[in-house]
N, C-alpha and C positions, 0 to 999 in steps of 0.2 A: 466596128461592127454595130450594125443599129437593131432596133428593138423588132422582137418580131411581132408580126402585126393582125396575120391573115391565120389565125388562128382560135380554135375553141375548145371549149372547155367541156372534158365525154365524160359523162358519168360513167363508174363502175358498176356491175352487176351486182356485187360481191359488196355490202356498206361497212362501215365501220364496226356499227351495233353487232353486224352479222359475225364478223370476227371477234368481237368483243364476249359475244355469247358463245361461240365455239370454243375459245379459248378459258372460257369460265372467269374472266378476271377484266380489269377496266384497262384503258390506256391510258397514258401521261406522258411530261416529259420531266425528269428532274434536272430542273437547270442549274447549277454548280459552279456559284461564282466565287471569286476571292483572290487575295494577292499570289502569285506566283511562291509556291513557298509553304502555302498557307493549311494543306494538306484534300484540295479539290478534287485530285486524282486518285489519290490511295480511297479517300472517302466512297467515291462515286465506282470504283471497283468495287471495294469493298460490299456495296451495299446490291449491286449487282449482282454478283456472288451469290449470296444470300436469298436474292431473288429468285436466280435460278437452282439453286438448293433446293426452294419452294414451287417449285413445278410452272414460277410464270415466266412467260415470254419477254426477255428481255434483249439489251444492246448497250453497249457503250460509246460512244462517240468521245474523242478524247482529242484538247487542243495539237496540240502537238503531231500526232498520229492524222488527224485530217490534214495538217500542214505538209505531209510528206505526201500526199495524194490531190486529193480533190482541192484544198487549196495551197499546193507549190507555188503560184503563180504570184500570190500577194506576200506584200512586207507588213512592215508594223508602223507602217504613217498612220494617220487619223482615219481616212479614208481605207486603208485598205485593210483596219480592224473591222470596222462599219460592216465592209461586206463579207469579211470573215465571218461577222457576225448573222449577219442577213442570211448568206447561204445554209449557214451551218440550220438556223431556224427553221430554213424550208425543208431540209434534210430529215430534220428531228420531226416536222409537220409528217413527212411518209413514214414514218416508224410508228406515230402514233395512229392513226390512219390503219396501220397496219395492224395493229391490236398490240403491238410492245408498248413494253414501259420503256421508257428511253433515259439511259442517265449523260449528262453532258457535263465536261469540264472545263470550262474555258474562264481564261480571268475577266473576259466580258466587262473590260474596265467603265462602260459609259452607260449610263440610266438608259441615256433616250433610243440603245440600240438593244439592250433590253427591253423595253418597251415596247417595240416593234416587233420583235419577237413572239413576245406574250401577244401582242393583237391577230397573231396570226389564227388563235388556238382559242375553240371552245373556253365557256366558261369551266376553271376549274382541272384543265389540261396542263396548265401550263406554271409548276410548283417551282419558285426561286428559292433554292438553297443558297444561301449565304455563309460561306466558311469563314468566321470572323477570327480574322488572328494578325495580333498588331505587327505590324511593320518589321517591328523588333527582332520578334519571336521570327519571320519569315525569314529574316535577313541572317539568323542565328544558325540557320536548318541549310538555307541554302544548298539544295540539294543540288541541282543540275552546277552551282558556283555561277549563278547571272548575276546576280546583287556584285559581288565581286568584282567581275567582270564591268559592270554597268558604274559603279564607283568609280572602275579606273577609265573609264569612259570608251570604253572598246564597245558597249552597246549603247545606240541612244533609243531613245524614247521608251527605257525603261518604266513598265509600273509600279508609281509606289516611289520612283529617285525623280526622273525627269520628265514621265509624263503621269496624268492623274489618276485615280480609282474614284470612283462615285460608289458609293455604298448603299446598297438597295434599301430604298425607304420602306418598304410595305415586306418584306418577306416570308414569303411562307413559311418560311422552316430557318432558323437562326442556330447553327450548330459555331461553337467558339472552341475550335479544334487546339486552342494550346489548355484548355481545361480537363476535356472530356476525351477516352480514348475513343479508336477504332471503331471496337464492337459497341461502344456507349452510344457514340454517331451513328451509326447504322441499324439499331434499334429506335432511335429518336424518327428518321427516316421511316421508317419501316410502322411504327406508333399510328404517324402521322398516312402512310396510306390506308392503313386497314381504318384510322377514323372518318375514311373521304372514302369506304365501301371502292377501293380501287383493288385491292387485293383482299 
């Protein structure tokens, strides 16, 4: 299928700003990277929760949960993280767009598709959370049992055993979830948008 071509690009009636002040609160996206393990999803609920407790407009988009839908269609080679990554981006680009805050959980193993990501988005839209939590600790927790599984080589190109995690140089927000609980996370979270006038 080739690229489409004869196409343009329609401005909406309805801007950003305009939802933005309707809804009384900014948009964003919280990107929610880290090892398989490392507690990305509980966190990035978690703090959604919370959010919407607080009267804003929110969403979660979650690895796993987009894999059963919009992307079925890709595996876990190099390439077909990349665009796992890429769409999820553009996805998360109409949410904010939309006046949510958007939280995302994806272990987003590679800088440079993170990177691309962020270029898609206004300065200041686009907040990498970083869930730091050693390898160890991940492989300890092992909830879903893939570290297991990936040891005995029933998965390959696991992250973290046989293929790599890049760990976000510049990150927004540095949460080290074998330290800090839950609620500890999600106020750090939460610190950090009311000091960027987002909430």
């Amino acid at each position: 299928m080739g690229k489409s071509t004869n196409i343009t690009w329609h401005e909406t009636t309805i801007s950003k700003t305009d939802r933005r002040i309707q809804n009384g609160h900014g948009s964003c996206v919280l990107w929610f990277t880290g090892l398989s393990g490392s507690g990305k999803s509980t966190i990035a609920n978690a703090v959604s929760y919370e959010l919407y407790r607080l009267g804003i407009n929110e969403y979660v988009l979650d690895g796993d949960n987009i894999r059963h839908g919009l992307n079925k269609d890709l595996g876990f080679s190099e390439h077909d993280r990349a665009e796992n990554i890429r769409r999820i981006g553009e996805v998360a680009k109409l949410f904010v767009d939309s006046g949510k805050v958007v939280t995302t959980a994806f272990i987003s193993p590679f800088r440079s598709d993170r990177d691309q990501v962020r270029a898609l988005f206004e300065e200041g839209e686009f907040i990498e959370v970083y869930i730091d939590c050693p390898l160890e600790e991940c492989e300890r927790r092992d909830p879903k049992q893939l570290y297991a599984k990936a040891r005995r080589g029933e998965i390959k190109d696991f992250t973290g055993i046989d293929s790599p995690y890049e760990a976000p140089d510049n990150p927004e927000i540095v949460i080290h979830s074998d330290k800090v609980t839950v609620e500890e996370a999600v106020e750090q979270v939460l610190h950090y948008l009311r000091e960027k006038n987002i909430i």
